[in-house]
C-alpha positions as CSV (number, residue, x, y, z in Angstrom):
1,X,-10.3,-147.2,-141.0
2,X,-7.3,-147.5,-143.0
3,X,-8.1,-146.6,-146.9
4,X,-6.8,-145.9,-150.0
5,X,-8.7,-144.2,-152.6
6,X,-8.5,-142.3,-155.9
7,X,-9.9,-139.6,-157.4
8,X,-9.9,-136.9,-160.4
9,X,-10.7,-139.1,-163.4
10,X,-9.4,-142.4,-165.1
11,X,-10.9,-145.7,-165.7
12,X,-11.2,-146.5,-161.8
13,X,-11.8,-143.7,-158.8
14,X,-12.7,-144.8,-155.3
15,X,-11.4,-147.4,-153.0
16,X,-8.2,-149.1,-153.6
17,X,-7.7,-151.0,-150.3
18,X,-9.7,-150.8,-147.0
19,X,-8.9,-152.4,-143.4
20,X,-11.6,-151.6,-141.6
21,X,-12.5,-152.3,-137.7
22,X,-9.5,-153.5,-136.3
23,X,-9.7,-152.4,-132.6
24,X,-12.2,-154.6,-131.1
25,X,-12.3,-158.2,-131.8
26,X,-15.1,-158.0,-134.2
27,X,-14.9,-159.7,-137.5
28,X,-13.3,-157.0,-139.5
29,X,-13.7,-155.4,-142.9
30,X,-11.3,-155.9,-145.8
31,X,-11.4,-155.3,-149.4
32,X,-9.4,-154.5,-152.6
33,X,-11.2,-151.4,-154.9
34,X,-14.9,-150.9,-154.6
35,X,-17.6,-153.0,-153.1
36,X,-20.0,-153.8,-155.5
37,X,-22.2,-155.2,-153.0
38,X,-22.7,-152.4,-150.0
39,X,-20.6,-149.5,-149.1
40,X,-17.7,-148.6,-151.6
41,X,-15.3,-148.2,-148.8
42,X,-16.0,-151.5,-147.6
43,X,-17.5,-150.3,-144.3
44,X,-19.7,-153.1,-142.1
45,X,-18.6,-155.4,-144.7
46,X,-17.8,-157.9,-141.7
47,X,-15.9,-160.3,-144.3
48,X,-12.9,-160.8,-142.8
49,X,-13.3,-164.8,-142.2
50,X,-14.0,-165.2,-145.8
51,X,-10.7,-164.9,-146.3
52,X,-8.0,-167.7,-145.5
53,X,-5.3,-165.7,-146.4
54,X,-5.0,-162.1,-145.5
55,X,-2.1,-160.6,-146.0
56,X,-0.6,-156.8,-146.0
57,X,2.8,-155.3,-146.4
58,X,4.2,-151.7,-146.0
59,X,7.1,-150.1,-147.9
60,X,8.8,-146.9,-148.6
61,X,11.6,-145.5,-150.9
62,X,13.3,-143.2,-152.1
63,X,12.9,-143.6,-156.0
64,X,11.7,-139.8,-157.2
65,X,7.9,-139.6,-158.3
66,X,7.9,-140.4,-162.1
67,X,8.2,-137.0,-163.6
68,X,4.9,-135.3,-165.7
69,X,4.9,-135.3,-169.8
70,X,6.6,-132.3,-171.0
71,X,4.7,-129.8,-172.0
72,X,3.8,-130.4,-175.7
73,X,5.0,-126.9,-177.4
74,X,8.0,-126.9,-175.2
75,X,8.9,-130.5,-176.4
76,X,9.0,-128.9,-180.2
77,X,11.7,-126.9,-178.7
78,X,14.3,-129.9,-177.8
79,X,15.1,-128.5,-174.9
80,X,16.9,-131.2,-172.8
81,X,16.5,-129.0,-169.1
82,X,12.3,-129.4,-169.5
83,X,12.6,-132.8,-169.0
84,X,9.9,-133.1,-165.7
85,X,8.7,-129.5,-165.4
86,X,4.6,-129.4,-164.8
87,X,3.0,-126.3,-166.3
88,X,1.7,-123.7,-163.5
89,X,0.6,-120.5,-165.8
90,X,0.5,-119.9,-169.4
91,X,0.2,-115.7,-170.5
92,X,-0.7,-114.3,-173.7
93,X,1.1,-111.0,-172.7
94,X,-1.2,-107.7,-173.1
95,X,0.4,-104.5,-175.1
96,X,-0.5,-102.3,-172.4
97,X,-0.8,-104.7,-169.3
98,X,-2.8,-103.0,-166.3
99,X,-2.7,-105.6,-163.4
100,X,-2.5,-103.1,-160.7
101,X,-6.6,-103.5,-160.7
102,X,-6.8,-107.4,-161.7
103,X,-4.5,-110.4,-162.2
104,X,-3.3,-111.2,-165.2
105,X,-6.1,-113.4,-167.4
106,X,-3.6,-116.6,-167.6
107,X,-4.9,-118.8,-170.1
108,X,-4.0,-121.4,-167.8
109,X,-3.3,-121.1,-163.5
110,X,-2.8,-124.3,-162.1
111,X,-0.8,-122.8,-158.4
112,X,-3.3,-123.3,-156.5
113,X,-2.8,-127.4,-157.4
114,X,0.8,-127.0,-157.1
115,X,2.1,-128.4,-153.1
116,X,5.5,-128.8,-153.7
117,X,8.6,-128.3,-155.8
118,X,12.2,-127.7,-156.3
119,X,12.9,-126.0,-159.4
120,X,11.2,-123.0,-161.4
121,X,11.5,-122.6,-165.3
122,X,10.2,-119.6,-167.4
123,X,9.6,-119.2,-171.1
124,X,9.4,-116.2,-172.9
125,X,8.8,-116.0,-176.3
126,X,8.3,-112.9,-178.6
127,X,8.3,-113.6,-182.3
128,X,10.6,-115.7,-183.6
129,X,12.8,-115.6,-180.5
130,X,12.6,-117.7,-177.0
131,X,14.7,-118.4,-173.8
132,X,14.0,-120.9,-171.2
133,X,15.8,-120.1,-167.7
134,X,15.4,-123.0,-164.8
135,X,17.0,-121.8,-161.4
136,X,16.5,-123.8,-157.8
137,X,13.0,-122.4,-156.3
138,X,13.2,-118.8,-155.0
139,X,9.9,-119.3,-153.2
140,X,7.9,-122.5,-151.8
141,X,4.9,-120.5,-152.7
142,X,3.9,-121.3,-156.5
143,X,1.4,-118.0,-156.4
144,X,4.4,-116.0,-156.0
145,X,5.8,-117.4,-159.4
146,X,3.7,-115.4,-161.7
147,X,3.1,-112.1,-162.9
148,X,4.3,-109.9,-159.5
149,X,1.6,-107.4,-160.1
150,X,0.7,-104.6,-157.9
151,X,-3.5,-106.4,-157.1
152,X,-3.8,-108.5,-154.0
153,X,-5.0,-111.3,-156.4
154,X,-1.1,-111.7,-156.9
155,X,1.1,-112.9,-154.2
156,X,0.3,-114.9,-151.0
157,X,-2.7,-114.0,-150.7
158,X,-2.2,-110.9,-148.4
159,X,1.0,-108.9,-149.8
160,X,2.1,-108.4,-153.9
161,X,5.4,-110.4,-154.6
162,X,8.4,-109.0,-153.6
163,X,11.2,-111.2,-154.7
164,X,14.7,-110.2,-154.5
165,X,17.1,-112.9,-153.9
166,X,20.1,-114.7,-155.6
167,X,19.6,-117.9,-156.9
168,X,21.5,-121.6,-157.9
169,X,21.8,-123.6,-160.4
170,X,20.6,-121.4,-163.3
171,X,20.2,-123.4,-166.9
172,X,19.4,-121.7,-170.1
173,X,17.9,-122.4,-173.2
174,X,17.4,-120.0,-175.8
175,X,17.1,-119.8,-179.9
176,X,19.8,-117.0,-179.3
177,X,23.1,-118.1,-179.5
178,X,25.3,-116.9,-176.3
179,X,22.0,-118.0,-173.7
180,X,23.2,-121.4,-173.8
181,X,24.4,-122.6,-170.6
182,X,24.1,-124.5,-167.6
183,X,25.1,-124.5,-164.0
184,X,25.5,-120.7,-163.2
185,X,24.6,-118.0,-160.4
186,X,22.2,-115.8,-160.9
187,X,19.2,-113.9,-159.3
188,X,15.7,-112.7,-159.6
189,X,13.9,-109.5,-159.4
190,X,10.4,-109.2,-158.9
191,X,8.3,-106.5,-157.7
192,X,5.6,-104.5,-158.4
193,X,6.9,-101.3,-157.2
194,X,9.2,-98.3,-159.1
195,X,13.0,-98.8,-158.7
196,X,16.0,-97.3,-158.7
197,X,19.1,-98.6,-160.2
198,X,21.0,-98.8,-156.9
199,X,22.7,-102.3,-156.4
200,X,21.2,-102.7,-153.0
201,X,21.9,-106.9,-152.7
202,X,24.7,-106.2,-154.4
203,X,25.1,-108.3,-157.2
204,X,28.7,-108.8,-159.4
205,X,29.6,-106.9,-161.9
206,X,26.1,-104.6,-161.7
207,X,26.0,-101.0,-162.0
208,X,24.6,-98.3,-159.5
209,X,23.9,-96.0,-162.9
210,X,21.8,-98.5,-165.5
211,X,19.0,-100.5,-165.0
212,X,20.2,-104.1,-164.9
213,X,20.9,-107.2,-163.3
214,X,21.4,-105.1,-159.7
215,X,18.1,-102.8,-158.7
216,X,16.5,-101.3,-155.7
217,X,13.0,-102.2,-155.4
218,X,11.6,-98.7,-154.0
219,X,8.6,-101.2,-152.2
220,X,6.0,-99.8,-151.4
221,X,5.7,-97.1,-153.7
222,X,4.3,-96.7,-157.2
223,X,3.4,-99.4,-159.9
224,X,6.2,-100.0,-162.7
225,X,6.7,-103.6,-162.1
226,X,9.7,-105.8,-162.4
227,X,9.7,-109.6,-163.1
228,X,13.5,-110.3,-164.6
229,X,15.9,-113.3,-164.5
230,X,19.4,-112.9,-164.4
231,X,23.1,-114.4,-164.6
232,X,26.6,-113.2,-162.9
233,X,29.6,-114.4,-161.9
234,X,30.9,-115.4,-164.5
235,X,30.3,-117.0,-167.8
236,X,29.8,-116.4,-171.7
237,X,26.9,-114.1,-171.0
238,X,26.2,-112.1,-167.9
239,X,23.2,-109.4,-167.1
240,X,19.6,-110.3,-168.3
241,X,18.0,-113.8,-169.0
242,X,14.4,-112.1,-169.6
243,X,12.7,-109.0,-169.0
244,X,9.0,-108.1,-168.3
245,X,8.1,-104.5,-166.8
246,X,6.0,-101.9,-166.8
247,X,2.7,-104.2,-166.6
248,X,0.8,-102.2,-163.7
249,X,-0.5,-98.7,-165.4
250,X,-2.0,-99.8,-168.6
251,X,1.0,-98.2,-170.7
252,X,3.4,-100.1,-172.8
253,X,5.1,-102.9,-171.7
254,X,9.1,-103.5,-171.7
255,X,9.9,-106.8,-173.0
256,X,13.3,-108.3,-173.7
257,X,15.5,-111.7,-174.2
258,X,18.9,-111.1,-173.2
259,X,20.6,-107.4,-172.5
260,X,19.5,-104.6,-174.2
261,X,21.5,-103.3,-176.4
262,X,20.7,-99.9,-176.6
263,X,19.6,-98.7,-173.1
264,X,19.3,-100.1,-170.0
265,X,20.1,-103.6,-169.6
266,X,17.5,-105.3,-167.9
267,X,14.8,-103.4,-171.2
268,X,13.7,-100.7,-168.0
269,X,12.0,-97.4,-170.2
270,X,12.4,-99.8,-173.4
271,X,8.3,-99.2,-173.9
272,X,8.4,-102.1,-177.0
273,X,6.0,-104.4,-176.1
274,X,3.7,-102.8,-179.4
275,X,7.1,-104.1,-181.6
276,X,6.2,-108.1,-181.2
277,X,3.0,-109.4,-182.2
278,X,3.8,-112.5,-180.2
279,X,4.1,-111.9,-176.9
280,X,3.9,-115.1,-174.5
281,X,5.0,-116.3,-171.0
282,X,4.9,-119.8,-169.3
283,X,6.0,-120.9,-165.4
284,X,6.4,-123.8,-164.9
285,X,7.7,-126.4,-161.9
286,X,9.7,-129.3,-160.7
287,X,10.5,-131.8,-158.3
288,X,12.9,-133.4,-160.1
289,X,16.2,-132.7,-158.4
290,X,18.7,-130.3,-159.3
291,X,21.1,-131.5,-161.9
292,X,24.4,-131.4,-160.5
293,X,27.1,-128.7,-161.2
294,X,29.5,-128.7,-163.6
295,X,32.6,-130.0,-162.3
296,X,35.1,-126.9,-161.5
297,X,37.8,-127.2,-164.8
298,X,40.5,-127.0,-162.8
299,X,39.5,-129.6,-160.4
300,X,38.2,-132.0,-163.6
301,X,41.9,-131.7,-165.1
302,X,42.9,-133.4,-162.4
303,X,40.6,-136.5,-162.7
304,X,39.5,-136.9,-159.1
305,X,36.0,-138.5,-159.6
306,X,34.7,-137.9,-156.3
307,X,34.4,-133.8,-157.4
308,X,31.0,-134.9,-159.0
309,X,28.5,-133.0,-158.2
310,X,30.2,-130.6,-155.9
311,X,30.1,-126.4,-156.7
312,X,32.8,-123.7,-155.8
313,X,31.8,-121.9,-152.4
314,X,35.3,-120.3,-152.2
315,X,38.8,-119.8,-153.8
316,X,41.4,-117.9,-152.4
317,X,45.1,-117.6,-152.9
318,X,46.7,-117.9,-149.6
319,X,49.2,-114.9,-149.0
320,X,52.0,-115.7,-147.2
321,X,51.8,-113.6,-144.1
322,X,47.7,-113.5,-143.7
323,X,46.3,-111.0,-141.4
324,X,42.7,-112.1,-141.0
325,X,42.6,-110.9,-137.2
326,X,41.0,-107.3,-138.9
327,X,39.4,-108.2,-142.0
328,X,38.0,-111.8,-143.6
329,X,40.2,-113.1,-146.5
330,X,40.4,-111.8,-149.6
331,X,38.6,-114.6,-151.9
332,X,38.7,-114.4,-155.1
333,X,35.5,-116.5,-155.0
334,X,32.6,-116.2,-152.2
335,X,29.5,-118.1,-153.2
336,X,29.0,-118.7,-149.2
337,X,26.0,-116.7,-148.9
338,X,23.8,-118.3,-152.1
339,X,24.4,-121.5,-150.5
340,X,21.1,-122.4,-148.7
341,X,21.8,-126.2,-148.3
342,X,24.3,-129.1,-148.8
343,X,25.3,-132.6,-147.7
344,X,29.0,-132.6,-148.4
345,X,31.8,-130.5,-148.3
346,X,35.0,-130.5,-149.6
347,X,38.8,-128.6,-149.6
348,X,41.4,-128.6,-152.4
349,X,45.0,-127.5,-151.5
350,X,47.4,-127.0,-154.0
351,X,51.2,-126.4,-153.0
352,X,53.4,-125.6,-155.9
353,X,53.1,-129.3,-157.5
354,X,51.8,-131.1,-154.8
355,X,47.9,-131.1,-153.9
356,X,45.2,-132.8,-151.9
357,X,40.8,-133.1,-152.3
358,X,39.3,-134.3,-149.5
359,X,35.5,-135.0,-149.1
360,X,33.3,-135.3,-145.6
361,X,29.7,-135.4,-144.5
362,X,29.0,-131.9,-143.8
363,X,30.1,-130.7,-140.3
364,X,27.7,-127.2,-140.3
365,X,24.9,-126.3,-142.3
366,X,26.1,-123.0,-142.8
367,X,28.2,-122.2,-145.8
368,X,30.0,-119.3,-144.4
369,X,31.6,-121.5,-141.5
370,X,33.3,-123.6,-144.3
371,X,36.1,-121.0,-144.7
372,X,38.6,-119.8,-143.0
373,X,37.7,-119.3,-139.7
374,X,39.5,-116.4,-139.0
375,X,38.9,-114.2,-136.1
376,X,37.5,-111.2,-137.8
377,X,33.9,-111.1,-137.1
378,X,33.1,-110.9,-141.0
379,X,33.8,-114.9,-140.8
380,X,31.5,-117.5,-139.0
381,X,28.0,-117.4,-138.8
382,X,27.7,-113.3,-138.5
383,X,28.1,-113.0,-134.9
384,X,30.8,-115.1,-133.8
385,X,33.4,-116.5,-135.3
386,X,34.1,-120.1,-136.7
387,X,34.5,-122.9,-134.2
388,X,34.1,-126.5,-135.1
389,X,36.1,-129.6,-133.5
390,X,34.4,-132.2,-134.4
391,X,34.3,-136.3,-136.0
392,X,33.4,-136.2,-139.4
393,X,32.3,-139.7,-141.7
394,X,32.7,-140.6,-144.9
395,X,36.0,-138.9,-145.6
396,X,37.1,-139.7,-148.8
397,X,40.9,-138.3,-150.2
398,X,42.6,-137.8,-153.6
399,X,46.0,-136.6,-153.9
400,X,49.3,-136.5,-155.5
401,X,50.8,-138.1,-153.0
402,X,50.2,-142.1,-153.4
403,X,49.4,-142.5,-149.9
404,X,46.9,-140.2,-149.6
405,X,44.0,-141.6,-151.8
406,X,41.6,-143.6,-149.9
407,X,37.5,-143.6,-149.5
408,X,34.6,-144.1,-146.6
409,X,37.2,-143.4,-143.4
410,X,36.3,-141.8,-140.1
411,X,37.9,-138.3,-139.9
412,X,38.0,-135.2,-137.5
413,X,37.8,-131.6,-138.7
414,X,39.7,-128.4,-136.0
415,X,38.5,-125.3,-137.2
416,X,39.1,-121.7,-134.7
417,X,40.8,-119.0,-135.1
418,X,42.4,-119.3,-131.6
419,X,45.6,-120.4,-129.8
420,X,45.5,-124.2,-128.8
421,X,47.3,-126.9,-127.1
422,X,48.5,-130.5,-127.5
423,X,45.9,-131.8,-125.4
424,X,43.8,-134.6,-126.9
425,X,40.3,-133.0,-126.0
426,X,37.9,-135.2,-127.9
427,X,39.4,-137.5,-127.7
428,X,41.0,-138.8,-131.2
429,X,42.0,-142.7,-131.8
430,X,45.9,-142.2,-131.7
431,X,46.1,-138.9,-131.0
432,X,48.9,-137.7,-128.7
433,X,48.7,-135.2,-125.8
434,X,52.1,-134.1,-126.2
435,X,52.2,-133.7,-130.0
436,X,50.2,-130.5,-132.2
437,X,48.3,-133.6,-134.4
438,X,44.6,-134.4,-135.4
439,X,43.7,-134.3,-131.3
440,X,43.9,-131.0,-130.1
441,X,42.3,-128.4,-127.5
442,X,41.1,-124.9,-128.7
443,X,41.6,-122.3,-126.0
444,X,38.6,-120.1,-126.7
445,X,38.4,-117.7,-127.0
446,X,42.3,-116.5,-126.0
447,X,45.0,-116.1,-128.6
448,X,44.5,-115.7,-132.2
449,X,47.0,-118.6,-133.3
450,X,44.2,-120.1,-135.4
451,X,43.7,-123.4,-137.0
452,X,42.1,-125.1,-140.2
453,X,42.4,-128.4,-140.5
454,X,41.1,-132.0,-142.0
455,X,42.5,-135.6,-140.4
456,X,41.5,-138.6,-140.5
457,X,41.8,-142.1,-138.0
């Protein structure tokens, strides 16, 4: 058998196609959408010769799967970012939630339909004011994207939500001014658990005193409940997207847009949900892909058009005697560790007036590695340090310097934080083995000479 068929409403639903009995040198079956005559799938049709031509063709691509409608109310709202999102709940938010018994009573739960996606978007609304946040999927798990109440209805299945984690890409909406924005870090806390405010992950610019952006969940003990978006490093507006808590013990809810403004941050204690008489919450999904990153300013003044698409991992301002033997560098910027996957990196130097951007297929797939690969243990992958000698494609270069502005060439990256000689190990087109060039030998793991560097041949 070899069928395609449709289902779930519209104007046709069965077969599309069917080969049928193709392994034995009987007269096969073919057909295109139901047999009207016998069995729909075209089973023991035995038609084959009735045919003079009979023709079929495979393909594949890569065009992304058209996206859904957006949903109607969130289309009054112009917001550009909702462009492909699928709704997966819809909440009518209780005064008093008590979901440590029962799941919440969405007015609509479609996760259980939901196989796959890339991007997660909330809306809260209460009264006259809304946010929309998107942020790259903290979960594959669309169950986990709700309500994180304390029931075993919530969750996986077998264990409440417990989401702590930093996420990418974070784009917000909102009838409030300063939550406008697009392209920033931030993370997520949900739990149904107390917590303290401890900032256990930790998260920048969060305090160990307030409630806020940076919380220890204190799983598995009692019921408060957290489910909050946030944004750091950086930015117009930093600290609390949204805000939904207390919604285990039948009290009060807290509910907020944006920091508080009179207590804790992230609305913990704030007991308000009774002060909005419209009180609603969507999730909703994507598979579209994530919109790339706002180019770096610095890097955009300086027109190189390959840096689209590409997001800061580090920035540091090389000291002039560096002492990384002891300690990992002192960037101003480390992004390494929210970075769960990429297809290119690149390096910018800048010396006084004269600079450099070069671009390569990715040579690991851990972020970390891409720094300095100093011989502190804090660099590498967390248990050894950095060491990568290896060809690299698709190198493309923008510089100051005339010469060096080319696309598409083969290259060679040396990264170690060890002594090395001349010798042409790879070896490297051109390369000498009596010259320090783009063909080198590491002498792991002895000395601590170290070397970062980009070629190309």
């Amino acid at each position: 058998s070899m069928q395609v068929h449709v289902h779930s409403g519209g104007s046709h639903t069965g077969t599309v196609f069917a080969f049928n009995r193709f392994n034995d040198g009987t007269v096969a079956d073919l057909g295109i959408g139901n047999n009207p005559f016998g069995h729909p799938d075209w089973a023991v049709a035995s038609n084959a010769n009735t045919y003079s031509a009979r023709n079929l063709k495979v393909f594949v691509s890569n065009t992304p799967t058209p996206p859904p409608p957006v949903d109607p109310y969130i289309a009054s709202k112009n917001i550009q970012d909702a462009e492909g999102f699928q709704l997966v709940y819809a909440l009518d938010i209780p005064m008093n939630p008590n979901y440590g018994a029962a799941k919440p009573n969405y007015s609509v739960d479609n996760s259980l339909s939901i196989s796959s996606f890339s991007r997660v978007a909330y809306y809260m609304e209460l009264d006259n004011y809304w946010v929309w946040v998107s942020i790259d999927k903290p979960t594959s798990d669309a169950r986990q994207l709700g309500v994180p109440c304390l029931s075993l209805d919530c969750g996986n299945g077998l264990f409440p939500t417990l989401m702590q984690k930093v996420v990418t890409n974070v784009n917000v909406a909102s009838s409030i001014g300063m939550l406008n924005f697009s392209g920033r870090m931030g993370n997520v806390e949900f739990w149904p658990y107390d917590y303290t405010p401890f900032n256990a992950l930790p998260i920048p610019g969060a305090s160990s005193n307030k409630f806020d952006s940076g919380d220890q969940c204190g799983s598995p003990n009692g019921s408060y409940g957290s489910m909050q978006v946030h944004v750091h490093s950086g930015g117009s507006h930093t600290g609390t997207v949204f805000a939904f808590n207390r919604f285990n013990d039948g009290t009060v809810a807290d509910l907020g847009i944006g920091n508080n403004p009179f207590g804790h941050p992230d609305w913990a204690v704030a007991s308000n949900a009774n002060t909005y008489s419209a009180r609603n919450l969507k999730v909703f999904v994507s598979n579209t892909p994530t919109p790339p990153p706002p180019v770096d300013p610095y890097i955009a003044s300086k027109n190189i058009q390959d840096a689209e698409g590409f997001q800061l991992v580090y920035a540091l301002d090389i000291p002039m005697n560096p002492n990384y033997g002891a300690a990992k560098p002192n960037y101003s910027v480390d992004n390494s560790l929210s970075i769960s996957s990429f297809s290119r990196v690149a390096y910018y130097m800048e010396l006084d007036n004269y600079w450099v951007w070069v671009s390569i297929d990715k040579p690991t797939s851990d972020a970390r590695q891409l720094g300095v690969p100093c011989l502190s243990l804090d660099c590498g992958n967390g248990l050894f340090p950095t060491l990568m000698q290896k060809v690299v494609t698709n190198v493309n270069v923008a510089s100051s310097i005339g010469m060096l502005n080319f696309s598409g060439r083969m290259g060679n990256v040396e990264f170690w934080p060890y002594d090395y000689t001349p010798f042409n190990a790879l070896p490297i087109p051109g390369a000498s083995s009596n010259k320090f060039d783009s063909g080198d030998q590491c002498g792991s793991p002895n000395g601590s000479y170290g070397s970062m560097q980009v070629h190309v041949h």
